[in-house]
DRENPA-3360 file (N, C-alpha, C; in nm, 2 decimals, always signed):
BEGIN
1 = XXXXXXXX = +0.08/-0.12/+0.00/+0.00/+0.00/+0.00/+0.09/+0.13/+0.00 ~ +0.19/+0.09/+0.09/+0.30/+0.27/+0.06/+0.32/+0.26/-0.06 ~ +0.34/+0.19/-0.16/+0.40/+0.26/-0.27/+0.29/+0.29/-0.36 ~ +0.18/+0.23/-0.40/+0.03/+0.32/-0.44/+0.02/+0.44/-0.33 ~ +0.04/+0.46/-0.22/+0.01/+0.62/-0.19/+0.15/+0.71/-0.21 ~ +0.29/+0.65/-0.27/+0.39/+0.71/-0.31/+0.34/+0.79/-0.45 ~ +0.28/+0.63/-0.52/+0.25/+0.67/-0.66/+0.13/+0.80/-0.65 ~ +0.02/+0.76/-0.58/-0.07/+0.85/-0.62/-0.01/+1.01/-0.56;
9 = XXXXXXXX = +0.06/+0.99/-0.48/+0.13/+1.10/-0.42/+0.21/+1.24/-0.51 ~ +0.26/+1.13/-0.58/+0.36/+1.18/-0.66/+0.26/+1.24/-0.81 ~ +0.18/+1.15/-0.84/+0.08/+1.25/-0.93/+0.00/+1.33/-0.91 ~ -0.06/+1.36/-0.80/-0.11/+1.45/-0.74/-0.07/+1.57/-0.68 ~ +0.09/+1.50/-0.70/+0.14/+1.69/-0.66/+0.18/+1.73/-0.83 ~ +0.24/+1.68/-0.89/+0.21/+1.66/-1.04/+0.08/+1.73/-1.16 ~ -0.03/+1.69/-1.09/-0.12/+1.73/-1.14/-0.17/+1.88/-1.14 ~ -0.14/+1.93/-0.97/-0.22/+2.01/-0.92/-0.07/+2.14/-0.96;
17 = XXXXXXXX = +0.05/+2.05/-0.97/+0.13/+2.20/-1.02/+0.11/+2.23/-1.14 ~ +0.07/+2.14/-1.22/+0.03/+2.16/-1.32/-0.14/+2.23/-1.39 ~ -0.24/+2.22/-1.27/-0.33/+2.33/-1.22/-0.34/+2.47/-1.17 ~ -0.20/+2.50/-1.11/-0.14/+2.60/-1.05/-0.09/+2.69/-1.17 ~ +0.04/+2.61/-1.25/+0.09/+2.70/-1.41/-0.03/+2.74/-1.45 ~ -0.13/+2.66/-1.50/-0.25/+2.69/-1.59/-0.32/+2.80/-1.55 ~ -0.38/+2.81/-1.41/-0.42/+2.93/-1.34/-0.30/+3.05/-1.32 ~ -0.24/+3.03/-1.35/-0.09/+3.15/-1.38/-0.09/+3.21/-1.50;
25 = XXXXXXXX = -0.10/+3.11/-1.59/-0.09/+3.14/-1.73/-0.24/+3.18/-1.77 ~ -0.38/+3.16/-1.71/-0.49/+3.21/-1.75/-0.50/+3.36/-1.71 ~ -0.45/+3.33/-1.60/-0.48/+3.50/-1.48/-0.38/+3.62/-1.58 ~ -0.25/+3.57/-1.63/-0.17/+3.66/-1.70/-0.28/+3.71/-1.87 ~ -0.33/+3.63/-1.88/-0.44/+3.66/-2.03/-0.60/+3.72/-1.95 ~ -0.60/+3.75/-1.85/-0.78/+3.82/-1.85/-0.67/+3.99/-1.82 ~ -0.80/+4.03/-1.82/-0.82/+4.23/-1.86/-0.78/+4.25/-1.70 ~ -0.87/+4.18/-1.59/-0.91/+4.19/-1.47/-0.77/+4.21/-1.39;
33 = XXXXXXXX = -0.82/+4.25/-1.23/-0.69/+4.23/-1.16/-0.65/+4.11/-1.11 ~ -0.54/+4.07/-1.08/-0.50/+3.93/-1.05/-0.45/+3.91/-0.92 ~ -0.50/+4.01/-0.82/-0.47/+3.99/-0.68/-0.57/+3.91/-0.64 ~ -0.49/+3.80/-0.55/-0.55/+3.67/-0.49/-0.56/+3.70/-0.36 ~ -0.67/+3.69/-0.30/-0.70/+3.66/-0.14/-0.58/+3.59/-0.08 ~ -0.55/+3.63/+0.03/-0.48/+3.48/+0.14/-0.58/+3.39/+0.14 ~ -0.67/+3.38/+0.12/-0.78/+3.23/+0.17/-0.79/+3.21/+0.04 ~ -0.73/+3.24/-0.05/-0.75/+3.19/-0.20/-0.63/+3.07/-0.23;
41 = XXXXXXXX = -0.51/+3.18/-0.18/-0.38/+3.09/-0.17/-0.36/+2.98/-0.11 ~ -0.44/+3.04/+0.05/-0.42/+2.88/+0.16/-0.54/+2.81/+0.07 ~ -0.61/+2.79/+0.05/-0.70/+2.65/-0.05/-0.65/+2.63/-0.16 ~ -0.55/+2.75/-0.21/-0.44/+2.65/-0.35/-0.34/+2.55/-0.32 ~ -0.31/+2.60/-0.19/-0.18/+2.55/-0.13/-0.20/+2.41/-0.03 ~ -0.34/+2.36/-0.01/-0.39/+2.31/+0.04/-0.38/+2.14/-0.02 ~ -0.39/+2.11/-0.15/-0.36/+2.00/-0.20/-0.21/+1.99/-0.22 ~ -0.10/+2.04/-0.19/+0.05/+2.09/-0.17/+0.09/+1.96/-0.03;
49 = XXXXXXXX = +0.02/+2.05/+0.04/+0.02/+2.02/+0.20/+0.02/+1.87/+0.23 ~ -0.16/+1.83/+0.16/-0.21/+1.69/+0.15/-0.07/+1.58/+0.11 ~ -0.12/+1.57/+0.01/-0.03/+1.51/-0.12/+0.15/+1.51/-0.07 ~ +0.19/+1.65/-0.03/+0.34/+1.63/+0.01/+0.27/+1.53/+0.14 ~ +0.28/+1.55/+0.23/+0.23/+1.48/+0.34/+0.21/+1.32/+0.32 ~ +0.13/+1.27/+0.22/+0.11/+1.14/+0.19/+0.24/+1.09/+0.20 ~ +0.30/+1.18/+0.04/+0.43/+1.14/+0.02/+0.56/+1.11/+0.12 ~ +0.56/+1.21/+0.23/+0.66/+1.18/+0.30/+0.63/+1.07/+0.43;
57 = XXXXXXXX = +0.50/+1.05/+0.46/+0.50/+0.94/+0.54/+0.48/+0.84/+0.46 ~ +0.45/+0.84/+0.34/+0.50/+0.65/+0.28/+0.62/+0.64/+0.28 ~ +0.72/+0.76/+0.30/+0.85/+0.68/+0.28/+0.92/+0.69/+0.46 ~ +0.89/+0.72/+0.54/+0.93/+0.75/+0.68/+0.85/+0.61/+0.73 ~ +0.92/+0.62/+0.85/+0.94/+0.48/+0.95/+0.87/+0.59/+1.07 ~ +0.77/+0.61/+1.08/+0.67/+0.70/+1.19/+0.62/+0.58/+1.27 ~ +0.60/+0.61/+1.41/+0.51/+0.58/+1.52/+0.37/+0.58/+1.46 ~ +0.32/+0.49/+1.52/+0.17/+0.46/+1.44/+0.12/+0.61/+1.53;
65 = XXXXXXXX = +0.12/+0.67/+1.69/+0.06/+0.78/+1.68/+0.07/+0.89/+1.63 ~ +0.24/+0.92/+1.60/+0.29/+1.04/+1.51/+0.20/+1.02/+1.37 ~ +0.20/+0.94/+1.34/+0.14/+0.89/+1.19/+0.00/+0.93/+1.19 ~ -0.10/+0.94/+1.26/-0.22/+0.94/+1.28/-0.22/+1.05/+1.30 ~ -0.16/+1.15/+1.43/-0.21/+1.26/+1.45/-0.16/+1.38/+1.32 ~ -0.05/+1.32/+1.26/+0.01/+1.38/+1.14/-0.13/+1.39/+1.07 ~ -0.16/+1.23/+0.97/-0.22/+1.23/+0.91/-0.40/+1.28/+0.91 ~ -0.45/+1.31/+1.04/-0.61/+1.36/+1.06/-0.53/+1.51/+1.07;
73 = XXXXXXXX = -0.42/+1.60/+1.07/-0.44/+1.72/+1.02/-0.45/+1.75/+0.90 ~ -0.32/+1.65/+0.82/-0.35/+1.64/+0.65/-0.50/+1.66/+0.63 ~ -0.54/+1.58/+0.65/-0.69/+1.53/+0.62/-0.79/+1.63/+0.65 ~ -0.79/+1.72/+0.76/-0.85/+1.82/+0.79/-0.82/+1.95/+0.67 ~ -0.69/+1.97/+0.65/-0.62/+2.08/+0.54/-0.69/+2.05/+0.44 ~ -0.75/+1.93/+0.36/-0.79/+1.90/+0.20/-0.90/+1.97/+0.23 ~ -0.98/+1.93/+0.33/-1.10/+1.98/+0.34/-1.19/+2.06/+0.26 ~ -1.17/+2.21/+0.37/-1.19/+2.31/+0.26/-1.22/+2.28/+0.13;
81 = XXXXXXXX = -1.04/+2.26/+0.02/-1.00/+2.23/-0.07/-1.15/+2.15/-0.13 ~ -1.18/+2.02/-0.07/-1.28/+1.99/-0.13/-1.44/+2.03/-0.14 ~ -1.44/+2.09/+0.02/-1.57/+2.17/-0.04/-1.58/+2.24/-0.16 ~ -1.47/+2.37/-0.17/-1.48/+2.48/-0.28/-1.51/+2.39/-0.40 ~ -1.46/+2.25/-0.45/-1.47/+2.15/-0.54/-1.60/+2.16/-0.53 ~ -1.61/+2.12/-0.43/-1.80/+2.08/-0.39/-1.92/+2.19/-0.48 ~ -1.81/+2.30/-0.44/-1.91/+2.41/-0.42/-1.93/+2.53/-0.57 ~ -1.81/+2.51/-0.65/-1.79/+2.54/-0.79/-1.88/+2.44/-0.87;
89 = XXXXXXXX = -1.91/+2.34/-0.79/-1.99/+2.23/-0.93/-1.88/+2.14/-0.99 ~ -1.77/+2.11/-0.97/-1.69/+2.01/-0.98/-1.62/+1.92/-0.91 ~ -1.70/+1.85/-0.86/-1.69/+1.74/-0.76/-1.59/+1.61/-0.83 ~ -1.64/+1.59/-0.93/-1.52/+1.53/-1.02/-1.38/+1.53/-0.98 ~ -1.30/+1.64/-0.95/-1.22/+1.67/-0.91/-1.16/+1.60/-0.79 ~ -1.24/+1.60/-0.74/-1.21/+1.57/-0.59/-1.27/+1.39/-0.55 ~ -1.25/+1.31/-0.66/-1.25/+1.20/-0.68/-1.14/+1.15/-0.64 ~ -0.98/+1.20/-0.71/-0.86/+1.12/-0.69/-0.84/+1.15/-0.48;
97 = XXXXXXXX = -0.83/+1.28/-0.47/-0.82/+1.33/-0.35/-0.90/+1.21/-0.23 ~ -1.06/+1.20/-0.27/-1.08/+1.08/-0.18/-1.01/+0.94/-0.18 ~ -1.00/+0.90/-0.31/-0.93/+0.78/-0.34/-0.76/+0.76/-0.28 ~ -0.72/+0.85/-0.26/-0.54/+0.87/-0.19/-0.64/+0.85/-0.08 ~ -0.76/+0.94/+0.00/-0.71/+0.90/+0.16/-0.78/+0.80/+0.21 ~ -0.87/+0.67/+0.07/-0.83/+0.55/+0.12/-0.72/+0.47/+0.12 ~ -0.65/+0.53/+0.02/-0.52/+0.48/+0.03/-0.44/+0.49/+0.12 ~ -0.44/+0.60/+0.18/-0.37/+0.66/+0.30/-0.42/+0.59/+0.42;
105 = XXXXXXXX = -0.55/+0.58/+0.40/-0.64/+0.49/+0.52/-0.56/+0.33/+0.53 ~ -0.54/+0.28/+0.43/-0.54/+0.11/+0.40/-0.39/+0.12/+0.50 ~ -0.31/+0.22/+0.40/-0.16/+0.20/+0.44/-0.13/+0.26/+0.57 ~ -0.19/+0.33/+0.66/-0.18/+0.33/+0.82/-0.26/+0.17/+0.87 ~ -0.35/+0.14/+0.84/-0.37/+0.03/+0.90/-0.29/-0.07/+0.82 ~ -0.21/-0.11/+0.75/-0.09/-0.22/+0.76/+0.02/-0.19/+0.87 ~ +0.00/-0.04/+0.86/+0.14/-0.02/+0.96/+0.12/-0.02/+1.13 ~ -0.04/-0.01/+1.15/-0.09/-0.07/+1.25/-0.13/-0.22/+1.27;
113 = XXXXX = -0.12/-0.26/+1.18/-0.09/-0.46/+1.17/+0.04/-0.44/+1.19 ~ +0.13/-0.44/+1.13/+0.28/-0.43/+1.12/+0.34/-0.44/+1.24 ~ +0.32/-0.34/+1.38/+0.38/-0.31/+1.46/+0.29/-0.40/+1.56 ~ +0.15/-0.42/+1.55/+0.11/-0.53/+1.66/+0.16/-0.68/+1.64 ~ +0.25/-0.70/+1.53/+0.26/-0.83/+1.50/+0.43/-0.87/+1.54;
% end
């Protein structure tokens, strides 16, 4: 299971920097002004957080509680992130995002088998 939440880790920061240029490169072509809220940034920055986070505890040797309390703040950070999904009308989006934090789910509970065994 670590190395599917490596993999999906690694596309997912992948994807979203590549969501990030795109909205760079759109914002540089409108008329309008292109000043961003801080609450615009923190929910861009928000799948950054997640996603790095996955990535570095599939590759770390964590305490199953470090691991847990780590990973339900991850989990709290997407949040947000996925409402606004929710809430623009593209929930689609926020498909892979759920599917990593069963991944993320499966692969704390091996590493909670792991250490009881």
């Amino acid at each position: 299971m670590r190395i599917t939440v490596r993999i999906f880790s690694m596309i997912g920061l992948g994807i979203h920097l590549l969501f990030i240029m795109l909205l760079g490169a759109a914002s540089g072509l409108s008329d309008t002004s292109s000043q961003a809220s801080q609450g615009t940034l923190v929910l861009l920055a928000s799948p950054f957080i997640y996603f790095g986070f996955c990535l570095v505890s599939s590759f770390g040797h964590w305490r199953s509680l470090s691991l847990l309390i780590g990973g339900l703040i991850a989990h709290l950070c997407i949040i947000p992130f996925l409402v606004r999904l929710f809430h623009d009308g593209v929930p689609f989006f926020g498909i892979p995002i759920v599917v990593m934090a069963l991944c993320w789910g499966g692969m704390y509970y091996e590493s909670i088998a792991k250490h009881d065994a």
